[in-house]
C-alpha positions in Angstrom: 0.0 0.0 0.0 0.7 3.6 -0.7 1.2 6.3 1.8 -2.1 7.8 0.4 -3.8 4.5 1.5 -2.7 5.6 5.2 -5.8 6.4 7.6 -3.8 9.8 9.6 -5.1 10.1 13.3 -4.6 14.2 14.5 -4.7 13.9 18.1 -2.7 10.9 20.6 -4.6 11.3 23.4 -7.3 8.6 24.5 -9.3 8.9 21.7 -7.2 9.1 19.1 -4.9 5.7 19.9 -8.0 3.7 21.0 -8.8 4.1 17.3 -5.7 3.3 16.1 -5.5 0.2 19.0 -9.0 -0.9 17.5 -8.2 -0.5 13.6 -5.6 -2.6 14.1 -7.2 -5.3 15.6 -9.4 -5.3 12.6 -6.7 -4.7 9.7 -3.3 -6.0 9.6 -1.9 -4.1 6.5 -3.8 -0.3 6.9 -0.8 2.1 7.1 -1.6 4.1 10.3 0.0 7.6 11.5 -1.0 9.1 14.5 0.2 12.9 14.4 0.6 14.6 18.2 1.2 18.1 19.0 3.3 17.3 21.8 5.7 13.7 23.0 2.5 11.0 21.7 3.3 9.3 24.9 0.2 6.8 26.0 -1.6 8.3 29.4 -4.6 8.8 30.6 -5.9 12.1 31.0 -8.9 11.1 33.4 -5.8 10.0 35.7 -4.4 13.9 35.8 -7.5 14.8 38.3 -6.7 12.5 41.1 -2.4 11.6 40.2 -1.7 13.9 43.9 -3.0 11.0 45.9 -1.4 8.4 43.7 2.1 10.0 44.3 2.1 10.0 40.6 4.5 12.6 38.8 4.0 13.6 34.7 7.0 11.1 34.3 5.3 8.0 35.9 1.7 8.8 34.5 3.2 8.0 30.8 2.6 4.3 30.1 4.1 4.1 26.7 6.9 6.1 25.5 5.6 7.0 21.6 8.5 4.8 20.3 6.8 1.6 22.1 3.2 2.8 21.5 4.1 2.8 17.8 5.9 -0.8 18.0 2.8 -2.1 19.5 0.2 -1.3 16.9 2.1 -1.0 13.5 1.7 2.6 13.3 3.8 5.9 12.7 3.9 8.1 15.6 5.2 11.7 14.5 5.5 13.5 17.8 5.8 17.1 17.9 4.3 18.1 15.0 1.0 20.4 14.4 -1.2 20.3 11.1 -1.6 23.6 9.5 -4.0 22.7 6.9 -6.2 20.1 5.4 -6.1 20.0 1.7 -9.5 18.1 1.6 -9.2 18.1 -2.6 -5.9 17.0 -2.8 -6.9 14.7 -0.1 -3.3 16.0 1.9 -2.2 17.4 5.2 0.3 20.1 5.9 2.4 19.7 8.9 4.3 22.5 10.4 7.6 21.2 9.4 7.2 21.6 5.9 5.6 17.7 5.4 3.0 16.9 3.2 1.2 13.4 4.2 -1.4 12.1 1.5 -4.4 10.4 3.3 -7.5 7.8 2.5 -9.1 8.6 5.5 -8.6 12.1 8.5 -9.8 11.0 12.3 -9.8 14.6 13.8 -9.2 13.5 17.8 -8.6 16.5 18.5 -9.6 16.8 22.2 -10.4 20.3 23.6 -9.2 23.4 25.0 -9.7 24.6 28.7 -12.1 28.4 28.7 -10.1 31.1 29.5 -11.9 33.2 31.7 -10.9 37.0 30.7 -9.3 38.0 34.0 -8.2 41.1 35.5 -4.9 42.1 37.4 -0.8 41.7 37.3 -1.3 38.5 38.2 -4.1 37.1 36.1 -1.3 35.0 34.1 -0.3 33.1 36.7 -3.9 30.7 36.6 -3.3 27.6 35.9 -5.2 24.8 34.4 -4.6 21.3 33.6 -5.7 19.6 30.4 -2.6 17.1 29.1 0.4 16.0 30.8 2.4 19.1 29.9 -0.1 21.3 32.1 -0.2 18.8 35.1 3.9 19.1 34.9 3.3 22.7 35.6 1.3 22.3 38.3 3.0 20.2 40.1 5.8 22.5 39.8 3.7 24.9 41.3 2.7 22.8 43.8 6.6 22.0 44.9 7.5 25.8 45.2 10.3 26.8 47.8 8.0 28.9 49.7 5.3 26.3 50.0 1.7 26.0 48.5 -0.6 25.9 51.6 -3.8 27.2 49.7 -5.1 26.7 46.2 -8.3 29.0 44.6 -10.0 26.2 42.4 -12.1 28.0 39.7 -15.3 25.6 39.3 -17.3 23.3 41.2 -17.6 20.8 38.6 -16.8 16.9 37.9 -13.0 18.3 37.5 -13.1 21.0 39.9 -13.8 18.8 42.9 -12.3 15.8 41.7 -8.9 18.5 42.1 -10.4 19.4 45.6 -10.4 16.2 46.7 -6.7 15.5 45.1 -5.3 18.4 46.8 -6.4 17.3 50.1 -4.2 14.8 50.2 -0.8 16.9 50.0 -2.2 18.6 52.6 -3.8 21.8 50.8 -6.8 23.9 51.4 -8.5 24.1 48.4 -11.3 27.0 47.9 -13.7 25.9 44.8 -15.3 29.0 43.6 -18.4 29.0 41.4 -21.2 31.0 40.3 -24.0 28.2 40.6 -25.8 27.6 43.6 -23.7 24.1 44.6 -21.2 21.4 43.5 -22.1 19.6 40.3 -25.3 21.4 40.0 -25.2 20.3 36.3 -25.3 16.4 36.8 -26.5 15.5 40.2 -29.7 16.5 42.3 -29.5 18.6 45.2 -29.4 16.1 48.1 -26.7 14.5 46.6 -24.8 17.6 45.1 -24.9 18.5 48.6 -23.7 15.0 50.3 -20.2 15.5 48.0 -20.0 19.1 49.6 -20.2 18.0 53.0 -17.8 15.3 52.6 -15.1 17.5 50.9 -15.7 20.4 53.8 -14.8 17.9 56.2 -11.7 17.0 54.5 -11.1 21.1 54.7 -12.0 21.8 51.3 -13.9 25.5 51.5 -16.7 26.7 49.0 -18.0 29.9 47.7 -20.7 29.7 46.2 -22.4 32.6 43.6 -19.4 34.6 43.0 -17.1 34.7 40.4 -13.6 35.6 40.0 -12.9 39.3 38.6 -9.1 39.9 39.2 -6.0 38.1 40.6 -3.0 40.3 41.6 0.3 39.5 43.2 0.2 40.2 47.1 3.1 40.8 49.8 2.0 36.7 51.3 1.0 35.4 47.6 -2.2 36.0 45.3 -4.9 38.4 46.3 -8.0 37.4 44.3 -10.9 39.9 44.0 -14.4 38.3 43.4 -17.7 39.7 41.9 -18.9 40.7 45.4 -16.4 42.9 45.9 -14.7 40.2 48.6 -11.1 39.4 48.2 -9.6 35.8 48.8 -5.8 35.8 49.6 -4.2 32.0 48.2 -1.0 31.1 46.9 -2.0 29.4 43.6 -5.2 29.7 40.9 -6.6 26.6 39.7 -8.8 27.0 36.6 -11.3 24.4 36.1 -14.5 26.0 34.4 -15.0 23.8 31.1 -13.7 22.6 28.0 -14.2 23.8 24.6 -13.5 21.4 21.9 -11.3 22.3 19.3 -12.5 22.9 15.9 -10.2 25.5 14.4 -8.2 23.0 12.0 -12.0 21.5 11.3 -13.4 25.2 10.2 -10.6 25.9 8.2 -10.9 22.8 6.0 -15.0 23.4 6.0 -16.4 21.2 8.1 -19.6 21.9 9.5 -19.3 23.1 13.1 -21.5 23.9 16.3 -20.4 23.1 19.8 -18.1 21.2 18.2 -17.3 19.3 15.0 -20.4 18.0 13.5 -20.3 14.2 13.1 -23.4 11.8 12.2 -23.6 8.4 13.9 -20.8 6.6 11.7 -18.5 10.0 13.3 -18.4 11.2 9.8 -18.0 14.6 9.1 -19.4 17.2 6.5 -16.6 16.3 3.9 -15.9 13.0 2.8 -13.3 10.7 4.0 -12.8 12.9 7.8 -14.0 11.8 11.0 -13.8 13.3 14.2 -14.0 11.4 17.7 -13.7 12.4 21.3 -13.8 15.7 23.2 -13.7 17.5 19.7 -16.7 16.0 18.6 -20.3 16.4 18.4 -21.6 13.3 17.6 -25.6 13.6 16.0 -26.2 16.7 18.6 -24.5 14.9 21.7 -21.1 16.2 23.2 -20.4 13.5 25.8 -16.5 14.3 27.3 -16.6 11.0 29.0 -14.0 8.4 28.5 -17.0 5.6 28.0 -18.8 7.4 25.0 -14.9 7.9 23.4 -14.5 3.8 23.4 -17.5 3.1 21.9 -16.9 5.9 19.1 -13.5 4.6 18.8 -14.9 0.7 17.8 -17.3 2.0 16.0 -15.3 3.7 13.9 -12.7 1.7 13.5 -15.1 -1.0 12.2 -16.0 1.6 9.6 -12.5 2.6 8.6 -11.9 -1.7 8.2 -14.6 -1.6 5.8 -17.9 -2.7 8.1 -19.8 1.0 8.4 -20.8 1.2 11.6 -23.0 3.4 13.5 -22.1 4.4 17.3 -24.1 2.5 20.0 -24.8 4.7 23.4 -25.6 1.9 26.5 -26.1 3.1 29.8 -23.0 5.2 30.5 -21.9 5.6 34.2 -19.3 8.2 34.9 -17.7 7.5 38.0 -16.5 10.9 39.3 -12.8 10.6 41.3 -13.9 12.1 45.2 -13.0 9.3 47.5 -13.6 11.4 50.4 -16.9 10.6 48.9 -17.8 7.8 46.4 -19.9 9.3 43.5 -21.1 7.4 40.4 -23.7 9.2 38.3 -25.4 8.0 35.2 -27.4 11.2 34.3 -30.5 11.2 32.0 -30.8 12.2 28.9 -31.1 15.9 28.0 -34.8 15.7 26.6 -35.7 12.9 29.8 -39.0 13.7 31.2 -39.4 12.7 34.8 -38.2 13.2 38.8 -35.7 12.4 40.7 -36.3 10.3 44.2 -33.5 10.1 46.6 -33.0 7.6 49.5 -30.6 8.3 52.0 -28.1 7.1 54.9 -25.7 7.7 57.0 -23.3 5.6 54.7 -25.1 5.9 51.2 -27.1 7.8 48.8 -29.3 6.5 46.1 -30.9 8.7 44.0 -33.2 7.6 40.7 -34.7 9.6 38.0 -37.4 8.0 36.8 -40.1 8.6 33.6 -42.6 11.0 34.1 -46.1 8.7 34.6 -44.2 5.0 34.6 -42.2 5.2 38.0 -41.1 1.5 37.6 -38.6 3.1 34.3 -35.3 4.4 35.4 -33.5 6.9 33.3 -30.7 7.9 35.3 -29.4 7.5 38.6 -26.8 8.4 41.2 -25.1 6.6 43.8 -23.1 7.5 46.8 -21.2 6.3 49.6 -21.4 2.3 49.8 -24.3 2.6 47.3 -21.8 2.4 44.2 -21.5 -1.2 44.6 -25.2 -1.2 42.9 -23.5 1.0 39.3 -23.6 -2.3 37.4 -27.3 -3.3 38.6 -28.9 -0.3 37.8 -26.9 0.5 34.6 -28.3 -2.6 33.4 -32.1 -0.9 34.0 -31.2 2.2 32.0 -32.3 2.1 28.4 -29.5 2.9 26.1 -29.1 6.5 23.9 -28.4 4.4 20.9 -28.5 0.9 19.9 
C-alpha cells in the first residue's frame, strides 16, 4: 500500500490511539499515522485529576513512551508536530515542518481546550489549568515551590473542579472551589446528593464559595490576592482553573467542516466532507457532546469497524461516569437531556441513592446516582437504563 492509502489520526490522546488500537485489531496491513502536538506518549488524562493522591509525577503517569506505543500497533507516531491545513481536494495534510502526508481517510481527535476566563490584574497570568500531561507538569511544579503552597483558589465546582479538591487534600492543601452556581455539580447531580459531596469534601477542609465569580487576581506581599464579583477578596498562593472545556474545531473550520459546539459528526462519526471523521472531546456526535471516556471507546470501535470496511453506526448503553472524590464515592449516570421525569432520593448515613425516573411510569429508570457504599449497585442499575443508541 501507498502512503495515500494511510488512515492519519490528528490527536494521541485517549481517543485518538484507541482508534488506532482498534483498527488494528481489525486490519493488519492499513498504514496508520498518529500525528501529536506534543511527546505522543500513551496516558490517561482522566488520571491527571486524582495523580496527587497516587504519588504519581507527569513522568510515571506515561505508560508508553511514543516509540513503544508505535511498536505495538504497526503505526507511525510523528510526535511534535501540528497540522496547519487540510487539503481536503488533494486529499493531503500540511504539517508545520514543511511535510506533506497524503491520506484515505482524517480521524480529527482533537480533544479540547480549557475556557479562559478573561481575567483582570498583574497577576491574572499566573492561573493555571490542567488539560494534558504538559499542564499537570506545571502544576505540580507549582505545587513544589520553595515557599510552600498551603492554599489553592480552584475556579469551578464541577466533575474536575472537585475531583482536584479532593486530590489536593491529600498533599495537605486547602483548596477553595469557587463557582457562580448555587452548589457542587449542580449540572449532573440533584441537590441532596450535590450536597452530600459538599459536605464530605468540607470535612476534609475543602472551602466553598458559592455565587461569585472571580474578577481579578493580583500579586500580594504573602502570595495571590483574588478579587471576586462581590467585591470580597480571597488571599491564596496558587489559581486553579477548572471551568469547562471547549473542543477544538479551528483546523475543522478551516478545511469546512460543518461546526457547532463542536465538529459536527453523524452516527458513523463522519464529518461534512468526505473521508474525515472526528472522535472524542472535539466531537459532536448527532447533537451529543459527551467528554466521557466511555462514550470515546464506543466511538473509537465503531469507527474503527468503519474505517476496516464494516460502516458502523455508534451505539450509546447506559454510561456511568464515575467521578474521582474518594472522600466521597460518587457514580452518576445522568438522564438524557430531553428525559421527562423526577428524581427520588434515599438516603443514609453511609449511602445515597438517587433515581430519575419517567414521568407517569415510575417503575422506568432513566438515570441514577449513587453515593457512599451505594456504588456497589453501578452495574445493577446500569443494566435498568435504556440505552441512547442501539
Amino acid at each position: 500500500m501507498s502512503s495515500s492509502d494511510s488512515v492519519v489520526i490528528v490527536g494521541s490522546g485517549l481517543a485518538g490511539y484507541n482508534v488506532a488500537r482498534e483498527l488494528r485489531k481489525l486490519d493488519a496491513n492499513v498504514p496508520i499515522t498518529v500525528i501529536s502536538r506534543d511527546h505522543a506518549g500513551f496516558y490517561s488524562k482522566p488520571m491527571l485529576s486524582n495523580a496527587l493522591a497516587g504519588k504519581k509525577t507527569a513522568a510515571t503517569l506515561v505508560m508508553k513512551a511514543a516509540d513503544k506505543i508505535g511498536a505495538e500497533i504497526n503505526a507511525k507516531v510523528l510526535p511534535h508536530s501540528v497540522v496547519e491545513k487540510i487539503d481536503t481536494q488533494a486529499r493531503t495534510l500540511l504539517l508545520n515542518d514543511g511535510q506533506t502526508l497524503p491520506y484515505r481517510d482524517v480521524v480529527l481527535a482533537l480533544g479540547a481546550d480549557p475556557i479562559r476566563l478573561p481575567l483582570k490584574g498583574d497577576a491574572a497570568d499566573t492561573v493555571l489549568s490542567v488539560n494534558d500531561l504538559d499542564d499537570f507538569a506545571r502544576f505540580a511544579e507549582a505545587l513544589d515551590h520553595p515557599d510552600g503552597v498551603k492554599r489553592v483558589a480552584i475556579l469551578g465546582a464541577g466533575l474536575i473542579g472537585c475531583e482536584f479538591a479532593n486530590d489536593l487534600l491529600h498533599r495537605g492543601i486547602e483548596p477553595t472551589v469557587l463557582d457562580l452556581a448555587e452548589r457542587a455539580l449542580g449540572r449532573l447531580l440533584p441537590e441532596a446528593a450535590s450536597l452530600r459531596l459538599q459536605k464530605q469534601l468540607e470535612a476534609g477542609g475543602t472551602k466553598f464559595r458559592f455565587g461569585v465569580a472571580v474578577q481579578s487576581v493580583d500579586r500580594a506581599a504573602s502570595g495571590l490576592k483574588v478579587t471576586l464579583t462581590d467585591g470580597s477578596t480571597l488571599e491564596t498562593d496558587l489559581v486553579l482553573s477548572a471551568i469547562g472545556l471547549k473542543p477544538r474545531t479551528a483546523l475543522a473550520a478551516s478545511a469546512g467542516l460543518q461546526i457547532n459546539r463542536g465538529i459536527v459528526v453523524d452516527r458513523h462519526l463522519a464529518s461534512s466532507v468526505p473521508h474525515i471523521y472526528a472522535v472524542g472531546d472535539c466531537a459532536e456526535v448527532d447533537g451529543h457532546t459527551l467528554p466521557y471516556v466511555l462514550p470515546l471507546m464506543q466511538q473509537a470501535r465503531a469507527l474503527a469497524a468503519s474505517l476496516a470496511g464494516q460502516r458502523t453506526p455508534v451505539a450509546y448503553p447506559a454510561m456511568p461516569v464515575v467521578v474521582k472524590t474518594p472522600a466521597w464515592p460518587t457514580v452518576v449516570c445522568p438522564p438524557a437531556m430531553d428525559a421527562q421525569g423526577a428524581w427520588t432520593v434515599t438516603e443514609t448515613d453511609e449511602a445515597l441513592e438517587a433515581r430519575f425516573t419517567a414521568s407517569g411510569n415510575p417503575e422506568q429508570l432513566l438515570g441514577f446516582v449513587l453515593q457512599g457504599k451505594a456504588v456497589s449497585q453501578r452495574a445493577a442499575l446500569a443494566a435498568q437504563i435504556p440505552p441512547l443508541w442501539v
